[in-house]
Structure formats: structure tokens, C-alpha cells
TORVEX-619503 format. One record per residue: residue number from 1; residue in one letter; x, y, z negated of N, C-alpha, C in turn; chain. Coordinates in Angstrom, 1 decimal. Each point is the difference from the previous one (the first is absolute). Layout:
TORVEX-619503
{NUM, 'A', {X, Y, Z}, {X, Y, Z}, {X, Y, Z}, 'A'}
...
***
This chain:
TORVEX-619503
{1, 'X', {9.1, 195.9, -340.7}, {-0.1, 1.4, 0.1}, {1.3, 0.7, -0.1}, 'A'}
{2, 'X', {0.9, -0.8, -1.3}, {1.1, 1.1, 0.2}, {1.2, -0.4, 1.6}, 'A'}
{3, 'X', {-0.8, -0.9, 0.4}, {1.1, -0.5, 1.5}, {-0.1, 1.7, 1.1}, 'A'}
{4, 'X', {-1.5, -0.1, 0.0}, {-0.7, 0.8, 1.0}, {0.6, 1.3, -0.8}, 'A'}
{5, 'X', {-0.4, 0.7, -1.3}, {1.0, 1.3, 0.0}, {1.4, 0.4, 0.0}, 'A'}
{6, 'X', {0.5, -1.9, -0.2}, {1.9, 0.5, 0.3}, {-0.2, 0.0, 1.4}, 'A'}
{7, 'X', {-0.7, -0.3, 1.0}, {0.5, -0.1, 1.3}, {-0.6, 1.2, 0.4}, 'A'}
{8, 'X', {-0.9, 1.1, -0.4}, {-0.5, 0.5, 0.6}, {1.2, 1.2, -0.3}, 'A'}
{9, 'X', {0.5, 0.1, -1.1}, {1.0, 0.9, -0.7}, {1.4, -0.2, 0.8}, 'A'}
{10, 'X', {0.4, -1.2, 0.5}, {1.3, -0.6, 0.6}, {-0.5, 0.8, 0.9}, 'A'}
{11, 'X', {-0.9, 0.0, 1.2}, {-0.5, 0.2, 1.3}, {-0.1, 1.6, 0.2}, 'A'}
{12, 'X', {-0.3, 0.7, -1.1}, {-0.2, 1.2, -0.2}, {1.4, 0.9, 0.3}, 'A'}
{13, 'X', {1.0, -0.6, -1.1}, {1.5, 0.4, -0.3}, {0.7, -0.3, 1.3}, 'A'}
{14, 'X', {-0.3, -1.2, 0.4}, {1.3, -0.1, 1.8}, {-0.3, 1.1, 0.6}, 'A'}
{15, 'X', {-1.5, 0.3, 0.1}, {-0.7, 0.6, 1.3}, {0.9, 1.1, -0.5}, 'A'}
{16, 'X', {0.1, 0.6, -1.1}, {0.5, 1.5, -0.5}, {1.5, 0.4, 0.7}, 'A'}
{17, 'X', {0.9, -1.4, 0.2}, {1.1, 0.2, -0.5}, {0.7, 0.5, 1.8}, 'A'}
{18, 'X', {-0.8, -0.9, 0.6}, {0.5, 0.4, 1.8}, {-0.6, 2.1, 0.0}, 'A'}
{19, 'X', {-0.3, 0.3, -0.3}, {-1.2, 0.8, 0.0}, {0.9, 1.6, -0.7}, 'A'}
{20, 'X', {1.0, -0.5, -1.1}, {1.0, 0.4, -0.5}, {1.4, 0.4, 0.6}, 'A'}
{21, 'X', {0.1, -1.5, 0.8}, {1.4, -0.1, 0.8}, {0.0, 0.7, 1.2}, 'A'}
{22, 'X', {-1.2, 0.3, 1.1}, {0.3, 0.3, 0.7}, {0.7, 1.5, 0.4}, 'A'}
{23, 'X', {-0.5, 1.1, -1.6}, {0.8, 0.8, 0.6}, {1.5, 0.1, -0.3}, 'A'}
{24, 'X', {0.6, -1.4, 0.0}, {1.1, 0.2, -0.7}, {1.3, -0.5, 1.4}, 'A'}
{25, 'X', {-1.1, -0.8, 0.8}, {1.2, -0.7, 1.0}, {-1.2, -1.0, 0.7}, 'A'}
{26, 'X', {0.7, -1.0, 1.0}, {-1.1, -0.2, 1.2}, {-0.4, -1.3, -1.1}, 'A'}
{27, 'X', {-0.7, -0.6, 1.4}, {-0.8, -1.2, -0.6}, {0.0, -1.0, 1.1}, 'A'}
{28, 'X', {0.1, -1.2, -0.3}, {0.2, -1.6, 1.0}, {-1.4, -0.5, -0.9}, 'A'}
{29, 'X', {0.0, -1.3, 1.7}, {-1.0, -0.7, -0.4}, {0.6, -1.5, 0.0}, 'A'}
{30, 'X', {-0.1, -1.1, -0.7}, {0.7, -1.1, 0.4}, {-1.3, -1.1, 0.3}, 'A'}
{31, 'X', {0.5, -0.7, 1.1}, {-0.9, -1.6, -0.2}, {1.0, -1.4, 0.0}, 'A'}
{32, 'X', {0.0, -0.9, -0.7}, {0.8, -0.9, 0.0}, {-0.8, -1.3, -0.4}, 'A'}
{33, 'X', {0.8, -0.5, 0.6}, {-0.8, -2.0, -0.5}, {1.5, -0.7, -0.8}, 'A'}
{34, 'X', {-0.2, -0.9, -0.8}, {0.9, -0.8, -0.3}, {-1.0, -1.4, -0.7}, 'A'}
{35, 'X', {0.9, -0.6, -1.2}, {-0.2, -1.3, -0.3}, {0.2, 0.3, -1.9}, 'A'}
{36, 'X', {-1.2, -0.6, -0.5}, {0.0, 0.1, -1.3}, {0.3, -1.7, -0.5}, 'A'}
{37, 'X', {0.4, 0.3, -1.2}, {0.4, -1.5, -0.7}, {-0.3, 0.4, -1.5}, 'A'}
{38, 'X', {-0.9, -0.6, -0.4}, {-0.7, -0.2, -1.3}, {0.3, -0.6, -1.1}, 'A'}
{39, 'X', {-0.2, 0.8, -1.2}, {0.2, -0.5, -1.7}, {1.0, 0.7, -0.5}, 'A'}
{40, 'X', {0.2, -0.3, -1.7}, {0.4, 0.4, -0.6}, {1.7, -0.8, 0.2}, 'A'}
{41, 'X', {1.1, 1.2, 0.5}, {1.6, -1.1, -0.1}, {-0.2, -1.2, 0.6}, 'A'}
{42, 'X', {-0.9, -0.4, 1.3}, {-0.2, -1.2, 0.7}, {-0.6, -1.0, -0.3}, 'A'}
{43, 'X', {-1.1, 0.5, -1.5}, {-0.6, -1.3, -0.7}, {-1.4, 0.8, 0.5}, 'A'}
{44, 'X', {-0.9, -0.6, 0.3}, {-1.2, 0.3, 0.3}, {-1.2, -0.9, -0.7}, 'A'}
{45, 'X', {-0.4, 0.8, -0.8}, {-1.4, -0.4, -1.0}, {-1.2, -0.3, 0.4}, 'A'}
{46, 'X', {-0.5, -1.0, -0.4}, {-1.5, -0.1, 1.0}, {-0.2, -0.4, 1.4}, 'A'}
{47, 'X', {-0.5, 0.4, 0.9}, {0.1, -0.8, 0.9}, {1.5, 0.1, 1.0}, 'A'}
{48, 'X', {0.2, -1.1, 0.5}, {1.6, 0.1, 0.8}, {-0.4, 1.0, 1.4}, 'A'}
{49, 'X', {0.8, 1.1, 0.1}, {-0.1, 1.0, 1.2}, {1.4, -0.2, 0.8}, 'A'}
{50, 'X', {-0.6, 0.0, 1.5}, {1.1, 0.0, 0.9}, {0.6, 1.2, 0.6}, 'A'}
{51, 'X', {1.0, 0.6, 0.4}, {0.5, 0.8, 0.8}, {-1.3, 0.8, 0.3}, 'A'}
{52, 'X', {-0.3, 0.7, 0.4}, {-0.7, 1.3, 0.7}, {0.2, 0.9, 0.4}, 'A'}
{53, 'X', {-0.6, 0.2, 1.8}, {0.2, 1.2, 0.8}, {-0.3, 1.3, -1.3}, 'A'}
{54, 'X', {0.1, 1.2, 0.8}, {-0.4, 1.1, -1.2}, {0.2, 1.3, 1.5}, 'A'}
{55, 'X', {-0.6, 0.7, -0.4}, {-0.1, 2.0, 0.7}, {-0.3, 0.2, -0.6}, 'A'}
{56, 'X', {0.6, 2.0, 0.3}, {-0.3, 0.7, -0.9}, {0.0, 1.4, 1.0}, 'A'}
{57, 'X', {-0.4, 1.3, -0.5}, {-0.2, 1.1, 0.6}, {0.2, 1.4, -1.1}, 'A'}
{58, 'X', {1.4, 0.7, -0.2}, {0.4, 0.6, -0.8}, {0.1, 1.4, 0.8}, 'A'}
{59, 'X', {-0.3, 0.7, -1.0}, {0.5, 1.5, 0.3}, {1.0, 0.8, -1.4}, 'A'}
{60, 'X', {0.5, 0.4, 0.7}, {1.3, 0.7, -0.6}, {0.2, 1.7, 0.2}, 'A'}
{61, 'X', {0.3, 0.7, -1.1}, {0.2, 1.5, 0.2}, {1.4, 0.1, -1.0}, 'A'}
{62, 'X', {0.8, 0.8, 0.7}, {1.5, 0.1, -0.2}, {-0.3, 1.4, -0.7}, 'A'}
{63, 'X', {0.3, -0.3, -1.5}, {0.1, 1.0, -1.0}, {1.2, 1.0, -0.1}, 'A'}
{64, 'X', {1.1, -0.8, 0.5}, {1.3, 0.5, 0.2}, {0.7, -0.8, 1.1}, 'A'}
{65, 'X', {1.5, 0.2, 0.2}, {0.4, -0.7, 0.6}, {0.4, -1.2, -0.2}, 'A'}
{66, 'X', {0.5, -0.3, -1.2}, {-0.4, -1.3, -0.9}, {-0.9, -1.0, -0.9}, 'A'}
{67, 'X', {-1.4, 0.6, 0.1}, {-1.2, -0.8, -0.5}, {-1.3, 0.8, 0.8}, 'A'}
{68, 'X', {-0.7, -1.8, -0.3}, {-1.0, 0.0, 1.8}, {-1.0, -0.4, -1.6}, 'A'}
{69, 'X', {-1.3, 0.6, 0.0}, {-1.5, -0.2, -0.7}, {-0.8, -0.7, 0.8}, 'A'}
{70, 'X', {-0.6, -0.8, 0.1}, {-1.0, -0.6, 0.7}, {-1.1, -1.4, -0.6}, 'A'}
{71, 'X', {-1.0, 0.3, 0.7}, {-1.0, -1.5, 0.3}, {0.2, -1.1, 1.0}, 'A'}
{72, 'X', {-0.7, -1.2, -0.7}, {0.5, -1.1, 0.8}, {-1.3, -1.0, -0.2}, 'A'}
{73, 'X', {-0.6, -0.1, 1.4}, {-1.4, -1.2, 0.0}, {0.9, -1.3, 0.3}, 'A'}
{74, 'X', {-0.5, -1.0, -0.3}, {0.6, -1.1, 0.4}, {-1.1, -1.2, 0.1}, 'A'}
{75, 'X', {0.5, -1.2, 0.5}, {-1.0, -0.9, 0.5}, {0.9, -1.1, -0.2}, 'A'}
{76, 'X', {-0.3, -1.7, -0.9}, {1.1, -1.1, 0.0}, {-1.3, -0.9, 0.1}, 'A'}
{77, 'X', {0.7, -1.1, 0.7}, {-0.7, -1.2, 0.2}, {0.9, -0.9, -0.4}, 'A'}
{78, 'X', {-0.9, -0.9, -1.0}, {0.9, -1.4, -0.2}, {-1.2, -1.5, 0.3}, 'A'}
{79, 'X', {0.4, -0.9, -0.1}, {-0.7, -1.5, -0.2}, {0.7, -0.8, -1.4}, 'A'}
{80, 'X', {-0.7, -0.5, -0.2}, {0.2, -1.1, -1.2}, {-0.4, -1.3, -0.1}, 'A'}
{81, 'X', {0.1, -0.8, -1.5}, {-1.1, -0.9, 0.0}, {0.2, -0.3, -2.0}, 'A'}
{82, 'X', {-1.2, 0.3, -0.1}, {0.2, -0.7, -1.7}, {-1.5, -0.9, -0.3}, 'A'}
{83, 'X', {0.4, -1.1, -0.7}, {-0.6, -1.5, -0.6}, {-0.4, 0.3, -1.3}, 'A'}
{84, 'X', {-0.9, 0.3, -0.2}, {-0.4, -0.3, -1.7}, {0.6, -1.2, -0.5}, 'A'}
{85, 'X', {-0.2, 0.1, -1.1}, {0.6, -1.8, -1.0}, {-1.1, -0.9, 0.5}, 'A'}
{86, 'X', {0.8, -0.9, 0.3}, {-1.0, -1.6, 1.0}, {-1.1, 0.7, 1.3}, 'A'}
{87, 'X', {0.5, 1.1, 0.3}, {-0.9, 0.1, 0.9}, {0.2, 0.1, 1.5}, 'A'}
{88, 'X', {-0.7, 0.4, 1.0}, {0.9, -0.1, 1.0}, {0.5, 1.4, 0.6}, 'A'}
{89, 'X', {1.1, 0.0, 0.9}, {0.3, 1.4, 0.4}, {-0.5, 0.8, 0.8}, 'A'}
{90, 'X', {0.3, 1.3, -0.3}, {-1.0, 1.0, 0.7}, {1.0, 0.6, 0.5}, 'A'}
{91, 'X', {0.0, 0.8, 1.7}, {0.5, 0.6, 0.3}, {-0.2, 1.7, 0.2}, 'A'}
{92, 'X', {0.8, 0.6, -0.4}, {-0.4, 1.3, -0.4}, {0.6, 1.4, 1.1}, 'A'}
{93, 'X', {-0.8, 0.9, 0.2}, {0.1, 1.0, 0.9}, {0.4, 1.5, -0.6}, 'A'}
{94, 'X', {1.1, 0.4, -0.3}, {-0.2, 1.1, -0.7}, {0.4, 1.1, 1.2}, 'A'}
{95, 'X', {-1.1, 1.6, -0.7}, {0.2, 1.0, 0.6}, {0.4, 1.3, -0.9}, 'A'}
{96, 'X', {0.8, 0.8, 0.0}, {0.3, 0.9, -0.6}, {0.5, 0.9, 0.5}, 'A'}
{97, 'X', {-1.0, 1.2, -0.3}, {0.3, 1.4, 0.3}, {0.1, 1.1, -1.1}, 'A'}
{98, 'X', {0.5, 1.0, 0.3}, {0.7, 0.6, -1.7}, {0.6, 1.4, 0.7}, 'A'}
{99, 'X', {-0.1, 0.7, -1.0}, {0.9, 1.6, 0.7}, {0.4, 0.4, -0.7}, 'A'}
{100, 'X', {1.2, 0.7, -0.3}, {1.1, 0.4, -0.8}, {0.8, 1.3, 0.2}, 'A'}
{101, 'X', {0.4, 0.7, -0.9}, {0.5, 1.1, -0.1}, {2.1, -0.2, -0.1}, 'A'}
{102, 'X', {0.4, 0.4, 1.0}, {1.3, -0.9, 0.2}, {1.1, 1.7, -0.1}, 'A'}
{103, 'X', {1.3, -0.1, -0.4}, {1.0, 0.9, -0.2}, {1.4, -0.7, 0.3}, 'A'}
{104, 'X', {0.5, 0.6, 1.3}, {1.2, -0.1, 0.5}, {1.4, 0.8, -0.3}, 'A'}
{105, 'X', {1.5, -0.4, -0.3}, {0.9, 0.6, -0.2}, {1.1, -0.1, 1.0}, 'A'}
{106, 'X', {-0.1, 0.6, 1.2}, {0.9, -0.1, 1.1}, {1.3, 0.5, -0.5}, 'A'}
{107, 'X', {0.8, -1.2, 0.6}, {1.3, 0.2, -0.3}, {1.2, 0.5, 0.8}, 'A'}
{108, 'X', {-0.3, 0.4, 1.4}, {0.8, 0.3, 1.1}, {-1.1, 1.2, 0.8}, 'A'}
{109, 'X', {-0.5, 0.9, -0.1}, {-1.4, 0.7, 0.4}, {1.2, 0.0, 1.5}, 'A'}
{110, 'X', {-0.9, 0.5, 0.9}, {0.1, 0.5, 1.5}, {1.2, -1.2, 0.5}, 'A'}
{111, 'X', {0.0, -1.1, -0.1}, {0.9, -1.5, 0.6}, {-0.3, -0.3, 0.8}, 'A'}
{112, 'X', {0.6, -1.0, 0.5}, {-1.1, -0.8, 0.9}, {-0.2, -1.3, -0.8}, 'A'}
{113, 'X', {0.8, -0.5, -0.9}, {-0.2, -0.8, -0.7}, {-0.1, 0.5, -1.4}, 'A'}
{114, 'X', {-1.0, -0.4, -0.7}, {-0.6, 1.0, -1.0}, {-0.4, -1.0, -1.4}, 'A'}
{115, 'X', {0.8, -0.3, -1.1}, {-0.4, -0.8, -0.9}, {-1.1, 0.8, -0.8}, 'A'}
{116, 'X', {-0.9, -1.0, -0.7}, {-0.5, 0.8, -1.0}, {-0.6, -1.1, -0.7}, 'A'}
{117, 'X', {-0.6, 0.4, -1.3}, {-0.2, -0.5, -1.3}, {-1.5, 0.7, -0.4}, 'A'}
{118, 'X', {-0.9, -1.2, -0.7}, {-1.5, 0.8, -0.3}, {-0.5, -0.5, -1.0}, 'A'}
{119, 'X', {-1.8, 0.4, -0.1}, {-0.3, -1.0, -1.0}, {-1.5, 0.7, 0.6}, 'A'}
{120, 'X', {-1.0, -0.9, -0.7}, {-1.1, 0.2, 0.2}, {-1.4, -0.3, -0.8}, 'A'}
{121, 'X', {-0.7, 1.0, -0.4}, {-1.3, -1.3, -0.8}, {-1.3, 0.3, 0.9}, 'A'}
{122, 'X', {-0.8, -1.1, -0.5}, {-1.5, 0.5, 0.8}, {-1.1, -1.0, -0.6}, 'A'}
{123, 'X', {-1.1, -0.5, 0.6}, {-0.7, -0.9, -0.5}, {-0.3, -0.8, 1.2}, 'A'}
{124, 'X', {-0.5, -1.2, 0.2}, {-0.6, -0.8, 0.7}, {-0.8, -1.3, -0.2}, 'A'}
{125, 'X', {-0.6, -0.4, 1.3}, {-1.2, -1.0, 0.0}, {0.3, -1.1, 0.3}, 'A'}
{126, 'X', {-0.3, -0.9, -0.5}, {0.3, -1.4, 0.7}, {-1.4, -1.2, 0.0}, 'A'}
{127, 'X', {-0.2, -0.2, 1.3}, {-1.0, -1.2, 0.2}, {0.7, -1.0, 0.0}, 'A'}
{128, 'X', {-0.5, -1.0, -0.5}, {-0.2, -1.1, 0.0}, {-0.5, -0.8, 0.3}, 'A'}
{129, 'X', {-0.3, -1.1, 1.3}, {-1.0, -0.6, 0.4}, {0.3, -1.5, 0.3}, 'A'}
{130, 'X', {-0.2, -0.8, -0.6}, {0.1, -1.6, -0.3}, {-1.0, -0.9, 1.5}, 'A'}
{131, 'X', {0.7, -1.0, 0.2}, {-0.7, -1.0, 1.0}, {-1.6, -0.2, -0.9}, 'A'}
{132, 'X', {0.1, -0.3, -1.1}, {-0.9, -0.4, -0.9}, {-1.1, 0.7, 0.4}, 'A'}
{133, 'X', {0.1, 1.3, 0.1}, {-0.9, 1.2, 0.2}, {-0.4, 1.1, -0.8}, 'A'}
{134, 'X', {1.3, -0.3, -1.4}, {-0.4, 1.2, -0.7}, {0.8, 1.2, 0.2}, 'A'}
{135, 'X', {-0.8, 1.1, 0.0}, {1.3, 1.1, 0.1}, {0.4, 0.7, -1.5}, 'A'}
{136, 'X', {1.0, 0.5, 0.3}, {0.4, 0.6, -1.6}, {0.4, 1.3, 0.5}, 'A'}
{137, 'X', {-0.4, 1.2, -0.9}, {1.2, 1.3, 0.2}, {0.5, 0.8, -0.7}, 'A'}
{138, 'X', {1.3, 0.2, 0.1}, {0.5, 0.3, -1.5}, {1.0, 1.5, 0.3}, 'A'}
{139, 'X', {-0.2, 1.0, -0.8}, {0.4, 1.1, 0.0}, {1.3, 0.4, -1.0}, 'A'}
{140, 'X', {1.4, 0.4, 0.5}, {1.0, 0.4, -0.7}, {0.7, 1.2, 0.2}, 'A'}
{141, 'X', {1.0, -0.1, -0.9}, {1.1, 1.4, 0.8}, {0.9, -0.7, 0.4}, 'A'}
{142, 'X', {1.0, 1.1, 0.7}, {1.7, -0.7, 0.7}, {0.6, 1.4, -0.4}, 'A'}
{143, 'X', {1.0, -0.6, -0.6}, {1.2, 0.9, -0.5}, {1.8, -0.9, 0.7}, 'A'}
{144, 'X', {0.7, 0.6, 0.5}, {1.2, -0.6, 0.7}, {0.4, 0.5, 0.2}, 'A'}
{145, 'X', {1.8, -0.1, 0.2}, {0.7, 1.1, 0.9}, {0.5, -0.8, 1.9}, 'A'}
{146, 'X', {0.9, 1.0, 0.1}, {-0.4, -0.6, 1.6}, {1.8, 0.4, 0.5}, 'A'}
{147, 'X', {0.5, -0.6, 0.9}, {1.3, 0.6, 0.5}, {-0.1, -0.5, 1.7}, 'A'}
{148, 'X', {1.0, 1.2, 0.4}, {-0.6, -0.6, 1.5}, {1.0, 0.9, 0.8}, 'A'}
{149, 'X', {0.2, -0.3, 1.3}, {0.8, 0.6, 0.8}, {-0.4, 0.7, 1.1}, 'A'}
{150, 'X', {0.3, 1.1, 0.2}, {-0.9, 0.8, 1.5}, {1.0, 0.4, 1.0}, 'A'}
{151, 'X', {-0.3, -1.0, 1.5}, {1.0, 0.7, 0.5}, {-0.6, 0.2, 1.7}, 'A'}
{152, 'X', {-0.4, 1.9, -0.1}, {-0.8, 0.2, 0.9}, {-1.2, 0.3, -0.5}, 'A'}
{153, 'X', {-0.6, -0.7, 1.0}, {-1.2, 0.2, -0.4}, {-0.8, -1.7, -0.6}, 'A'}
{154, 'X', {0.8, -0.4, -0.2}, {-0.8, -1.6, -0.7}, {0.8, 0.0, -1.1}, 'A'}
{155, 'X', {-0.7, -1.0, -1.1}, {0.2, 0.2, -1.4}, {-0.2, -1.7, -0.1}, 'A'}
{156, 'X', {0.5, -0.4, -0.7}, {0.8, -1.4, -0.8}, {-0.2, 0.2, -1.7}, 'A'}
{157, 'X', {-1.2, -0.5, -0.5}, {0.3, 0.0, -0.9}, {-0.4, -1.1, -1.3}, 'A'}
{158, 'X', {0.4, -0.2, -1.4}, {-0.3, -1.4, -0.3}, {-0.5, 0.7, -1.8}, 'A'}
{159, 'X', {-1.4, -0.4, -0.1}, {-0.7, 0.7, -0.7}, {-0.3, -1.0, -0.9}, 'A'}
{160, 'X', {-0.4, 0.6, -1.5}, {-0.7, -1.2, -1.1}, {-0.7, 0.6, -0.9}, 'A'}
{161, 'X', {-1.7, -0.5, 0.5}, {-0.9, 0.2, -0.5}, {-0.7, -0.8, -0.9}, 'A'}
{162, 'X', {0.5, 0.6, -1.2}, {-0.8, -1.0, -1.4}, {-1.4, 0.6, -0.4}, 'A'}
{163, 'X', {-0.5, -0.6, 0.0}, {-1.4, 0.2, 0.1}, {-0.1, -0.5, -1.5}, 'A'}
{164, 'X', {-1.5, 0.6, -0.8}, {-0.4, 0.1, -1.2}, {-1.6, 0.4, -0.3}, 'A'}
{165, 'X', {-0.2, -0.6, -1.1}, {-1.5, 0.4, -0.1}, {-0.1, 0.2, -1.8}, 'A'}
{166, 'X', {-0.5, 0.7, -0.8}, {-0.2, 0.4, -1.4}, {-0.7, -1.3, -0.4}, 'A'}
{167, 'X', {-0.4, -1.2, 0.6}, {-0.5, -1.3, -0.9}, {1.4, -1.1, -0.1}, 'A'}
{168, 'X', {0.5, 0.3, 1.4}, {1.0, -1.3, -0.3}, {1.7, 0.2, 0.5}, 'A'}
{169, 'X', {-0.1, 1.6, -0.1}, {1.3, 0.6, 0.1}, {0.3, -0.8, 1.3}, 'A'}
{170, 'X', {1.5, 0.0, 0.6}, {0.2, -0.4, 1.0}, {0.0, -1.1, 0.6}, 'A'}
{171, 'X', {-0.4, 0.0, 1.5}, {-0.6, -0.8, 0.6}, {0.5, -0.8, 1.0}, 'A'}
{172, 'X', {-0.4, -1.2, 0.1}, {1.6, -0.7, 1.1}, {-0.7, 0.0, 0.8}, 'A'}
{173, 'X', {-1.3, -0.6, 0.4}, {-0.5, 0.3, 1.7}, {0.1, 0.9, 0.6}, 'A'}
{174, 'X', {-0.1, 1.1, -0.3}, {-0.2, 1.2, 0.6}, {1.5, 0.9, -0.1}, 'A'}
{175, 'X', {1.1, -0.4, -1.1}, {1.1, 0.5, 0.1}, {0.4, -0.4, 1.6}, 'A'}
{176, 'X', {0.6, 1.2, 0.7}, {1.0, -0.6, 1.4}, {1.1, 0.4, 0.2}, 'A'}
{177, 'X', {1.0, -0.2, 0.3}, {0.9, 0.4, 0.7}, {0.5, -0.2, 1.2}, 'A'}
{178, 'X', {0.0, 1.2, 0.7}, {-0.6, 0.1, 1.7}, {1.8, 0.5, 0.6}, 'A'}
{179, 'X', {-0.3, -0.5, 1.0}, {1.2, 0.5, 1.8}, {-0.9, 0.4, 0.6}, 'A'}
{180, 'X', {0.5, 1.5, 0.2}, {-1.2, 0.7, 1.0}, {1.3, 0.7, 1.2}, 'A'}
{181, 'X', {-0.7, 0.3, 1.1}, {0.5, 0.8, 1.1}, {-0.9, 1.0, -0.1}, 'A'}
{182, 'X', {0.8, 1.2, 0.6}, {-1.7, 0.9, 0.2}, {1.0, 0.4, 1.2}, 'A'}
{183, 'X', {-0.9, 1.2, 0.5}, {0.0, 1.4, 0.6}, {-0.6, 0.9, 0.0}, 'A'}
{184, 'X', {1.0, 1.2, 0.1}, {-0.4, 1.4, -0.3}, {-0.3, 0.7, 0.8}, 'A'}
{185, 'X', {-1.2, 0.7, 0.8}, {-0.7, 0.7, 0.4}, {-0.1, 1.3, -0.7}, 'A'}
***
């Protein structure tokens, strides 16, 4: 119960914040794909996760000339496989979608090449689905910062999302740290 009212309170506050910005300066939309790589500093707890595609679909409102407010849906796919003790191995399917409240600090405003610096928190979902047949699904937050380069209208950026839950504090399956490309529309 308290998942469902932090998320419903997280979901409330983003929606406010574009809503805020716009009379302040324009607003972009980004879509990007990149590649997530999983765990805690490269150690990954529980079952072994491989590389993963990942999208996402962010919107952004330029508060000033140097800081952007915005929401960010996202979508990561990974594969696995974990063995119980003496048992045999399962291969695992994970899916994870999550939306987040994200803050940008542009460092070169009106460039063509545009660095900037961020951070972000939100909550998210993760399935779990085993060869075996069981599914699992487990609900967290993501707190990270993010740095990244814009030049034009595409964005390069290299993000780290540590993910966490109030039973077992931070979490290596679901921590990632992603290479994304987007573009801004």
C-alpha cells in the first residue's frame, strides 16, 4: 500500500512540474533507445543479467535558459539465467518500466553543442519471468544522476540508475547504467 501512495504522489508532483514550466520558456519532446548494463559497481546479485536494449520517451520544459524540468517513461529489456543450489538453471526474462521526474543543468544554452549535467528520481516495475514458469514482480524507486552531450537536435547521454526498495535498500538487478541516443522533436 505504501508503494501505490508513493507512486501515486511521485506521478502527481511530475505532472505539476511541466504544467509550471511552461509559462516560463518552450518545451521539447525526446525519444531515445540505448543499452543498459546491470548491478551494483559491476557486481550483480542474484540472478546473472546481460546487457539490455532500453527506450525511453521524455518531456522537458525550459525553466530558464539554463535548467530544463521534466518527465521520463522508460522501457528496459534484459535476459538472464539463475540455478538454485543443486538445481538446475533457469533462464530468465526481465521487463522493466518505470517513470521518473528528471532535472537538467545546461551548460552552453543556445550551442550547437550543448553539455549538460542532471539527476533524476522516480519509481519502477520489474517482471520477472523464469523458463521454469514462475513469474515474479517487484516494485522500486530510481534515484541517479545523468551527464550527457547535445549536439543539435540528438542527445548522447550516459545515465545511473540505482534503484532501491524500503525492505532491502539497494538493489543490483534492477540498478542500471544505460548509453542512450535520443532525439528531440
Amino acid at each position: 500500500m505504501k508503494r501505490i501512495v508513493f507512486l501515486i504522489v511521485f506521478l502527481f508532483s511530475a505532472s505539476m512540474l511541466p504544467g509550471l514550466a511552461q509559462e516560463q520558456g518552450k518545451n521539447s519532446y525526446e525519444i531515445g533507445a540505448g543499452i543498459n548494463a546491470y548491478g551494483l559497481l559491476g557486481s550483480v546479485g542474484g540472478p546473472g543479467r546481460s546487457l539490455g536494449p532500453g527506450v525511453h520517451f521524455e518531456y522537458r520544459n525550459s525553466i530558464s535558459d539554463r535548467f530544463d524540468l521534466g518527465g521520463r517513461l522508460y522501457y528496459k529489456y534484459g535476459t538472464g539465467q539463475s540455478a538454485p543450489t543443486g538445481g538446475p538453471t533457469w533462464g530468465i526474462v526481465f521487463n522493466q518500466v518505470g517513470a521518473k521526474a528528471v532535472a537538467d543543468y545546461i551548460m552552453r544554452p543556445e550551442k550547437v553543442v550543448t553539455p549538460y549535467i542532471g539527476a533524476g528520481a522516480g519509481a519502477g516495475m520489474m517482471i520477472e519471468k523464469a523458463s521454469s514458469g514462475t513469474t515474479d514482480t517487484r516494485y522500486y524507486g530510481t534515484i541517479g544522476p545523468r551527464i550527457g552531450l547535445q549536439i543539435w537536435r540528438f542527445r548522447l547521454a550516459l545515465e545511473f540508475d540505482f534503484a532501491y526498495n524500503m525492505q532491502y535498500g539497494f538493489l543490483s538487478t534492477e540498478t542500471a547504467t544505460g548509453l542512450s541516443l535520443s532525439y528531440i522533436f
